[in-house]
C-alpha atoms as an extended CHARMM CRD file, in Angstrom:
* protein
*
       181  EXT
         1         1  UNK       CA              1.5410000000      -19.7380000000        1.7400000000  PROA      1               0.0000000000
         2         2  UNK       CA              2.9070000000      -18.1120000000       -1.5140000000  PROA      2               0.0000000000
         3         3  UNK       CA              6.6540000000      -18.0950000000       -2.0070000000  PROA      3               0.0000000000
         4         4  UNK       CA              8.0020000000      -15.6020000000       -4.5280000000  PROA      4               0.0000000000
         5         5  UNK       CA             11.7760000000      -16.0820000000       -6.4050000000  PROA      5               0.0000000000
         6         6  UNK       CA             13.1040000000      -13.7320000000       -8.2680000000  PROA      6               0.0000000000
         7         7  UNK       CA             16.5400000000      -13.4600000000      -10.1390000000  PROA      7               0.0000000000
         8         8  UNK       CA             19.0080000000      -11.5290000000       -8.5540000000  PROA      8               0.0000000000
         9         9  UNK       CA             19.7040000000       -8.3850000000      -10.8320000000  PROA      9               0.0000000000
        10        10  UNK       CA             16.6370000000       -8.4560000000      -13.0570000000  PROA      10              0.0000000000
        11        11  UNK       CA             15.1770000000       -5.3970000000      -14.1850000000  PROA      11              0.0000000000
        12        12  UNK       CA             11.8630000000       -5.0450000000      -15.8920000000  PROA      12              0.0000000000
        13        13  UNK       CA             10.5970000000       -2.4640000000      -17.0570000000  PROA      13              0.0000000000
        14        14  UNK       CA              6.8830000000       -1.2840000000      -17.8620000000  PROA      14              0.0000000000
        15        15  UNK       CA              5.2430000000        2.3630000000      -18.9020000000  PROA      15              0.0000000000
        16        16  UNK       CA              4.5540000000        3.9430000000      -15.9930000000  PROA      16              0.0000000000
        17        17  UNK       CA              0.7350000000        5.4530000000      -15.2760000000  PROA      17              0.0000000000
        18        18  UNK       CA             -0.6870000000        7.7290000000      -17.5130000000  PROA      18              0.0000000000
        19        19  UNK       CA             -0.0990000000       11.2620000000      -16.8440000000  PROA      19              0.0000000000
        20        20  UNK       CA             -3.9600000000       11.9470000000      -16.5100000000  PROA      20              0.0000000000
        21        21  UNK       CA             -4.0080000000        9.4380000000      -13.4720000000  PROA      21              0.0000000000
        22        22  UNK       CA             -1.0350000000       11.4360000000      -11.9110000000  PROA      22              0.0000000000
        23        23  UNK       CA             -2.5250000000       14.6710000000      -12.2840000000  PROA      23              0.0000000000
        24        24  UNK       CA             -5.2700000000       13.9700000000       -9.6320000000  PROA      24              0.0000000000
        25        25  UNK       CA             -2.9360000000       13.2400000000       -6.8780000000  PROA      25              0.0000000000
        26        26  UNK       CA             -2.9400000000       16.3210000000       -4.5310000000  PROA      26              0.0000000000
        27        27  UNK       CA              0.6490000000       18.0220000000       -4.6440000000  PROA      27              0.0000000000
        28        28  UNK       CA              2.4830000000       17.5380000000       -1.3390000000  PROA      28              0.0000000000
        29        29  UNK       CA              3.7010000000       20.2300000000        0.7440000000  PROA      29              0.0000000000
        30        30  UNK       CA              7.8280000000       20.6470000000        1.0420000000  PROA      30              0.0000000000
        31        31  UNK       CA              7.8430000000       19.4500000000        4.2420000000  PROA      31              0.0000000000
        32        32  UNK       CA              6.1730000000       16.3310000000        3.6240000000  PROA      32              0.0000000000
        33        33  UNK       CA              8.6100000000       15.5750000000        0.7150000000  PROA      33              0.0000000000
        34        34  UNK       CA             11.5820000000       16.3180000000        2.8170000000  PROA      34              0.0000000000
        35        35  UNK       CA             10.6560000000       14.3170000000        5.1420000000  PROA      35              0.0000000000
        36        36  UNK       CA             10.3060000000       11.3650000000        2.7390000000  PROA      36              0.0000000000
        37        37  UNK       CA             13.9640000000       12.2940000000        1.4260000000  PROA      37              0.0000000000
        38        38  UNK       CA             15.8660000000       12.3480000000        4.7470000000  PROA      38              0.0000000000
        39        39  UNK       CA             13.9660000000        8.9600000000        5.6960000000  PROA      39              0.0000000000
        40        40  UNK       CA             14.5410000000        7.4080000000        2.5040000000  PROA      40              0.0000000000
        41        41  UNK       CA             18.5480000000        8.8300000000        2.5620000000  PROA      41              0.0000000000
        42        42  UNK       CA             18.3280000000        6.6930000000        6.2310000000  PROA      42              0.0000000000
        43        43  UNK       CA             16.7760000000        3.5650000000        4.8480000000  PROA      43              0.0000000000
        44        44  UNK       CA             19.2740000000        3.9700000000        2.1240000000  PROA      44              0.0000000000
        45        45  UNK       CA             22.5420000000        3.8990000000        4.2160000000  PROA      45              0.0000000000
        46        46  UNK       CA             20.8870000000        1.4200000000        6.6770000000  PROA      46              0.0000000000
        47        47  UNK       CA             19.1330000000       -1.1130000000        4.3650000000  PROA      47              0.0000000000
        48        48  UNK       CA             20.4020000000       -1.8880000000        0.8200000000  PROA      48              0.0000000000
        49        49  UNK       CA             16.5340000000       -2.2970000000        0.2320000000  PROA      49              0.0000000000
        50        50  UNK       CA             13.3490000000       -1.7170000000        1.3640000000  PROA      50              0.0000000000
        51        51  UNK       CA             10.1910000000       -3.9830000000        1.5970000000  PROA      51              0.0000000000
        52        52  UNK       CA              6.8260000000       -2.9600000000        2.7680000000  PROA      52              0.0000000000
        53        53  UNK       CA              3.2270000000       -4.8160000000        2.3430000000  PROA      53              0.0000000000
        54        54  UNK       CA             -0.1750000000       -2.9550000000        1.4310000000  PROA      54              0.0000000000
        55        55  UNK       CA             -3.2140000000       -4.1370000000        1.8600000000  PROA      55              0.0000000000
        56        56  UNK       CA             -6.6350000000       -4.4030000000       -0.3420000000  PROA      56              0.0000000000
        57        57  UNK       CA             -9.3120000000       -5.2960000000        2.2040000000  PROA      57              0.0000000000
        58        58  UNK       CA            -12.4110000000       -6.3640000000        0.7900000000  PROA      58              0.0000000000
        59        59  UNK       CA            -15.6660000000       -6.5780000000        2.3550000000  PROA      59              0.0000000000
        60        60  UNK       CA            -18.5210000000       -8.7420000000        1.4050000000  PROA      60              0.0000000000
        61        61  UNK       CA            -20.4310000000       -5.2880000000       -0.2870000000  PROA      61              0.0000000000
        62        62  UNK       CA            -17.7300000000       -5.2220000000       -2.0470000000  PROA      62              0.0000000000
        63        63  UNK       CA            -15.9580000000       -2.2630000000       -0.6100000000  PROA      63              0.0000000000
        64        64  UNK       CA            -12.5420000000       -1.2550000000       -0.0240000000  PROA      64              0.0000000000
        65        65  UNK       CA            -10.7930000000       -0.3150000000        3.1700000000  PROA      65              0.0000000000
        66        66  UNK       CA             -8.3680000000        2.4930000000        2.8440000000  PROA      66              0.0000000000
        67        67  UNK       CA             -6.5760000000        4.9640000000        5.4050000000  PROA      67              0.0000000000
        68        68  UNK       CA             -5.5850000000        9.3890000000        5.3390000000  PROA      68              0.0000000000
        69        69  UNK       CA             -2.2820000000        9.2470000000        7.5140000000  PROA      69              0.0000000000
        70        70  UNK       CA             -1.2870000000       12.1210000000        9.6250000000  PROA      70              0.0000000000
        71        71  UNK       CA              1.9160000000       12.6020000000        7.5100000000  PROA      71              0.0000000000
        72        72  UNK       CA              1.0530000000       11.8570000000        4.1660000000  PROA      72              0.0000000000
        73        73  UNK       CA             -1.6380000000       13.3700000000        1.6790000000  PROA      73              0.0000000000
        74        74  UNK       CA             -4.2960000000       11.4220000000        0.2750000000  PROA      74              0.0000000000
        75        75  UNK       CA             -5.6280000000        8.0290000000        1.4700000000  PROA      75              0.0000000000
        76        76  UNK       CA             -3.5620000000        4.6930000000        0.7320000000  PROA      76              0.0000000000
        77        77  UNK       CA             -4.1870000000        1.0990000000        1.2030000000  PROA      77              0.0000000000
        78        78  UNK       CA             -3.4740000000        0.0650000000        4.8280000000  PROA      78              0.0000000000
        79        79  UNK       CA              0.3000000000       -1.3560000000        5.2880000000  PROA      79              0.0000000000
        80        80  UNK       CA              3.7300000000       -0.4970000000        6.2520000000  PROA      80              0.0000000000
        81        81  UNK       CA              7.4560000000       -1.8550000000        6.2930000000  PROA      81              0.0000000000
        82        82  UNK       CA              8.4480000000       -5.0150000000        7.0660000000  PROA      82              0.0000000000
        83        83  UNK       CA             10.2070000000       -5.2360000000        9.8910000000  PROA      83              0.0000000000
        84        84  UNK       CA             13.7140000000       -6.8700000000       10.2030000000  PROA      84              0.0000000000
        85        85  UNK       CA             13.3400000000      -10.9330000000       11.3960000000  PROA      85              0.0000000000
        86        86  UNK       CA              9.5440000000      -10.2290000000       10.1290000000  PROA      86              0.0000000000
        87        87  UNK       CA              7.2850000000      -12.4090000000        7.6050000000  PROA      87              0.0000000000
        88        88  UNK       CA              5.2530000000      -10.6260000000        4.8810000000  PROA      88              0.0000000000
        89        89  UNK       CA              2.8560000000      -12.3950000000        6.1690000000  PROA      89              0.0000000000
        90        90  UNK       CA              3.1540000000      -10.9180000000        9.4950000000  PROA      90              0.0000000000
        91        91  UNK       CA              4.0490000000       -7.8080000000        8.7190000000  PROA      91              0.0000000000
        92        92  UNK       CA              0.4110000000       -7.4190000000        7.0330000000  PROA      92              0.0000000000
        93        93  UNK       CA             -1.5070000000       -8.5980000000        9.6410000000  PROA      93              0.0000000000
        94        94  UNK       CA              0.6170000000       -6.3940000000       12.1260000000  PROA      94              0.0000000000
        95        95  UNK       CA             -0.4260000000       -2.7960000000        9.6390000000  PROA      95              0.0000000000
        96        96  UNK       CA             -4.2470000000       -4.2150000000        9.6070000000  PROA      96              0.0000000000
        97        97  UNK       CA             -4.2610000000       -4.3420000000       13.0500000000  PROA      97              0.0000000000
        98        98  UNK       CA             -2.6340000000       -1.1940000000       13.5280000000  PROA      98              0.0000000000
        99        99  UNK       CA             -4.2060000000        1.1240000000       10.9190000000  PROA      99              0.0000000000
       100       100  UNK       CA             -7.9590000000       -0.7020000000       10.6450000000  PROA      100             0.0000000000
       101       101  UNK       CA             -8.2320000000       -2.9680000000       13.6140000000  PROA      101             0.0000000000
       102       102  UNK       CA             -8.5580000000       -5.3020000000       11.1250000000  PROA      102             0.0000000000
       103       103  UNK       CA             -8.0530000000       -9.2000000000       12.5690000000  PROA      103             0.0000000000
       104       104  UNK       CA             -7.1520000000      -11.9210000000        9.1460000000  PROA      104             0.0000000000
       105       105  UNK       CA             -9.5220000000      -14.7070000000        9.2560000000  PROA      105             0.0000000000
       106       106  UNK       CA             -8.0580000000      -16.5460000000        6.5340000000  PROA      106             0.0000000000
       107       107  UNK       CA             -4.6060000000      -15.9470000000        4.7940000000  PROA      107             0.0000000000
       108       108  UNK       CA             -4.3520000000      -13.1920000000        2.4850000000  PROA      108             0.0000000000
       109       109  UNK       CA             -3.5430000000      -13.5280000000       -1.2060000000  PROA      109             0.0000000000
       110       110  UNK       CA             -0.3090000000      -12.4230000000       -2.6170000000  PROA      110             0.0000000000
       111       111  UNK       CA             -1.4790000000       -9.9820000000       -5.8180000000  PROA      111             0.0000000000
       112       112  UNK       CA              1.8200000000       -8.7120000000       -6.7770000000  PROA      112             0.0000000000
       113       113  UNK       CA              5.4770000000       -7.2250000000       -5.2680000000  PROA      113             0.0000000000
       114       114  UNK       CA              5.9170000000       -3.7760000000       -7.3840000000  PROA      114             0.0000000000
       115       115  UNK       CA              8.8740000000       -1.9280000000       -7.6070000000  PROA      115             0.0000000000
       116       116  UNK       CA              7.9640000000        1.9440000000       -6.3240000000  PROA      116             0.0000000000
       117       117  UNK       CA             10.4600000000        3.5000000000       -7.9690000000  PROA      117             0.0000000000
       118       118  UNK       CA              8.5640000000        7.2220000000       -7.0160000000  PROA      118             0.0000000000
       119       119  UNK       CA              9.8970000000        6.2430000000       -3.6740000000  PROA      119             0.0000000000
       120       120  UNK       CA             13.4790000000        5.1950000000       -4.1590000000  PROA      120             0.0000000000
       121       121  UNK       CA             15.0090000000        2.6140000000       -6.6600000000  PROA      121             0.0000000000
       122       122  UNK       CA             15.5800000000        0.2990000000       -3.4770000000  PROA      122             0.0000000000
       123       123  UNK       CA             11.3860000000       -0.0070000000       -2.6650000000  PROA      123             0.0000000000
       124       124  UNK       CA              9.4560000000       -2.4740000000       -3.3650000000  PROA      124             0.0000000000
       125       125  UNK       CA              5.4130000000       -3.2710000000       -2.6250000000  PROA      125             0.0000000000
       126       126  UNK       CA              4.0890000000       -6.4700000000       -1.6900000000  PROA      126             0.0000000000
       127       127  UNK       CA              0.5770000000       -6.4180000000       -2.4140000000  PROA      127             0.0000000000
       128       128  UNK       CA             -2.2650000000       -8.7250000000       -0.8900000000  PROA      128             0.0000000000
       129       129  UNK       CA             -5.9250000000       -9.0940000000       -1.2420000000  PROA      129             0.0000000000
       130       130  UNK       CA             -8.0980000000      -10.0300000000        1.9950000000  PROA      130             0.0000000000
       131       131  UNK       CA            -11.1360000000      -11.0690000000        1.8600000000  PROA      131             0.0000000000
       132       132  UNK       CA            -11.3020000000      -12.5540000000        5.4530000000  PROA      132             0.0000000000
       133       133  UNK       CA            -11.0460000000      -10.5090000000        7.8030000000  PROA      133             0.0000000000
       134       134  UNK       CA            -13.1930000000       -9.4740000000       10.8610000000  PROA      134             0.0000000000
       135       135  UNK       CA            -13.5090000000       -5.9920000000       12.5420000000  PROA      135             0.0000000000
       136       136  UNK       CA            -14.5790000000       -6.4280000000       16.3010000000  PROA      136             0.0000000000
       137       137  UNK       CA            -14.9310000000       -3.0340000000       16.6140000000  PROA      137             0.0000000000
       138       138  UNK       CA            -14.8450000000        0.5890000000       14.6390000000  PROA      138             0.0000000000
       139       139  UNK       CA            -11.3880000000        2.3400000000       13.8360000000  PROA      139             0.0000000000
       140       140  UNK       CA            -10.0010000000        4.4310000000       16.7620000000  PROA      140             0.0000000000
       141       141  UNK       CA             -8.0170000000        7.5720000000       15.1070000000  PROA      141             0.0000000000
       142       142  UNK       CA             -4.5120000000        7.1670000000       16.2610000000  PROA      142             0.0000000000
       143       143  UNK       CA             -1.0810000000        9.9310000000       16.2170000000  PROA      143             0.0000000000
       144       144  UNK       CA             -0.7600000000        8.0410000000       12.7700000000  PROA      144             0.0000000000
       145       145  UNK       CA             -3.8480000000        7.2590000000       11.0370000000  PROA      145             0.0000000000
       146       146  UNK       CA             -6.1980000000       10.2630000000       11.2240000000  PROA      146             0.0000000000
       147       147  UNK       CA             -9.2690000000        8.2800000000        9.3990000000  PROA      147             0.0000000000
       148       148  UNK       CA            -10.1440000000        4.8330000000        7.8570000000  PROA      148             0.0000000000
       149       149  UNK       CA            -12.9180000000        2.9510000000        6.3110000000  PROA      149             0.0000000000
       150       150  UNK       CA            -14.5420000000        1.3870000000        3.3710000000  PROA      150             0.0000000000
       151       151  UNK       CA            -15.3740000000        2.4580000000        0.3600000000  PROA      151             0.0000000000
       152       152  UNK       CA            -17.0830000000        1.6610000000       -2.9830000000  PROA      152             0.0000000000
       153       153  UNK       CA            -14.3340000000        1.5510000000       -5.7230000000  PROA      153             0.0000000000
       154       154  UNK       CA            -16.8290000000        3.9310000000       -7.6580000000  PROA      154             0.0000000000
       155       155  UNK       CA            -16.9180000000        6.5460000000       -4.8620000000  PROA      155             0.0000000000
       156       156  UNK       CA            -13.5660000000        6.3950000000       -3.7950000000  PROA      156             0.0000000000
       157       157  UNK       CA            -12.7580000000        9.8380000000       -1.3770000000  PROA      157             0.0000000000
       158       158  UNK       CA            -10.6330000000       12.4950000000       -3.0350000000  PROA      158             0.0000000000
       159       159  UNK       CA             -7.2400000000       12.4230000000       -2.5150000000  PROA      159             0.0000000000
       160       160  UNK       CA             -6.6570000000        8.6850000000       -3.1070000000  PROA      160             0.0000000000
       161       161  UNK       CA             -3.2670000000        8.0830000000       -4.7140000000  PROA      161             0.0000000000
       162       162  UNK       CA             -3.1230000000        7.2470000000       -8.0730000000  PROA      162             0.0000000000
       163       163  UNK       CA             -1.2070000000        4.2340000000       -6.7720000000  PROA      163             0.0000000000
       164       164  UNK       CA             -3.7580000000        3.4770000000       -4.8170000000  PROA      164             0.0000000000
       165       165  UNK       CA             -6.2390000000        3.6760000000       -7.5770000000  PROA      165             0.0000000000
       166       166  UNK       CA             -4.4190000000        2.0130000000      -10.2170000000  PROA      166             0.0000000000
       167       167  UNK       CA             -4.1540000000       -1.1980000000       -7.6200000000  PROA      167             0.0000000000
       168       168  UNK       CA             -7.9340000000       -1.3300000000       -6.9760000000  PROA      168             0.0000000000
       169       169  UNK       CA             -8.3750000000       -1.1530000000      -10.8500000000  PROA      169             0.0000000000
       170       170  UNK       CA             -6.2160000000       -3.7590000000      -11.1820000000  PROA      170             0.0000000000
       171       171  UNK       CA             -7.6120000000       -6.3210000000       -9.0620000000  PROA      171             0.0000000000
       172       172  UNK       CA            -11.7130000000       -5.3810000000       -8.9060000000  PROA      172             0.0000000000
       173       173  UNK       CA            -11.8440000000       -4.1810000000      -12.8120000000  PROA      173             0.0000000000
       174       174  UNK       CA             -9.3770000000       -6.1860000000      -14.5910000000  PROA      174             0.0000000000
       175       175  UNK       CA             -7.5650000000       -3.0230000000      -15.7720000000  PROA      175             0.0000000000
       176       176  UNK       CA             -3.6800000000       -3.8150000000      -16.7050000000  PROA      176             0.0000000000
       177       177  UNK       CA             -0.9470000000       -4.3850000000      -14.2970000000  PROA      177             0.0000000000
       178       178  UNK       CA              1.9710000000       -2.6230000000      -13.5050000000  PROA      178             0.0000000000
       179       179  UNK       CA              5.3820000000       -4.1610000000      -12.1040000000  PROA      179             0.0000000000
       180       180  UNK       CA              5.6820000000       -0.0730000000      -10.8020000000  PROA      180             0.0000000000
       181       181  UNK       CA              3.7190000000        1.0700000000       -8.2160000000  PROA      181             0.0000000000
């Protein structure tokens, strides 16, 4: 079990990604960013911050598992919010179940907590590797999660978020970490 502490009122800051990684992110449509506006103005007045936990599955070949919501453009690492009275922990194995039916074997490894600052000021990432994991069966398409599977971090589909990119570079590559998401 990894236990994080941070200072209370710390700031860092860090260059945010390059422009060039930005510009392959498909744009979203109005509705889609309203929608992220009124629920973040809810979160806001509800919650003075918000926590959610992502995902990078790993299979032995080496691939990564990554979902295309029904309400958001692009495909993402598998995760969600953390739930009031809920773990990280938890939480994680919760989204993998939901989003991959994907069953932890073993814990998962705490990467990183990023502040996603594209979101709101108040959001912030926890990010975990998994390495064991089983699958008992194939990915069902739900109301939420329209597709899911692996993929080599070479051939990654289009549409993956830069976030989502810069993450997998991050931990498979070696490339330079963020504290942004």
């Amino acid at each position: 079990m990894v236990q994080l502490s941070l200072p209370v009122g710390r700031r860092v800051t860090v260059g945010r990604v390059p422009p060039a990684a930005s510009a392959t992110a498909p744009r979203r449509g109005l509705g889609e960013r309203l929608l992220h506006r009124v629920l973040h103005l809810w979160w806001r007045l509800r919650r003075g911050m918000t926590l959610g936990v992502r995902g990078l599955v790993v299979d032995p070949d080496g691939r990564v598992f990554l979902v295309r919501h029904s309400y958001l453009t692009g495909w993402y690492l598998p995760g969600g919010g953390v739930e009031v009275g809920e773990t990280m922990e938890t939480s994680l194995a919760r989204e993998l179940l939901e989003e991959g039916n994907l069953h932890l074997d073993g814990p998962a490894v705490l990467h990183g907590v990023y502040l996603n600052d594209r979101v709101s000021r108040r959001d912030h990432v926890a990010l975990y590797v998994v390495r064991a994991f089983r699958q008992p069966a194939p990915f069902v398409p739900t109301r939420e999660i329209l597709e899911a599977g692996f993929f080599s971090p070479d051939a990654l589909p289009d549409g993956t978020s830069p976030a989502t990119r810069a993450r997998i570079a991050e931990i498979l590559h070696g490339a330079p970490g963020s504290a942004h998401w």
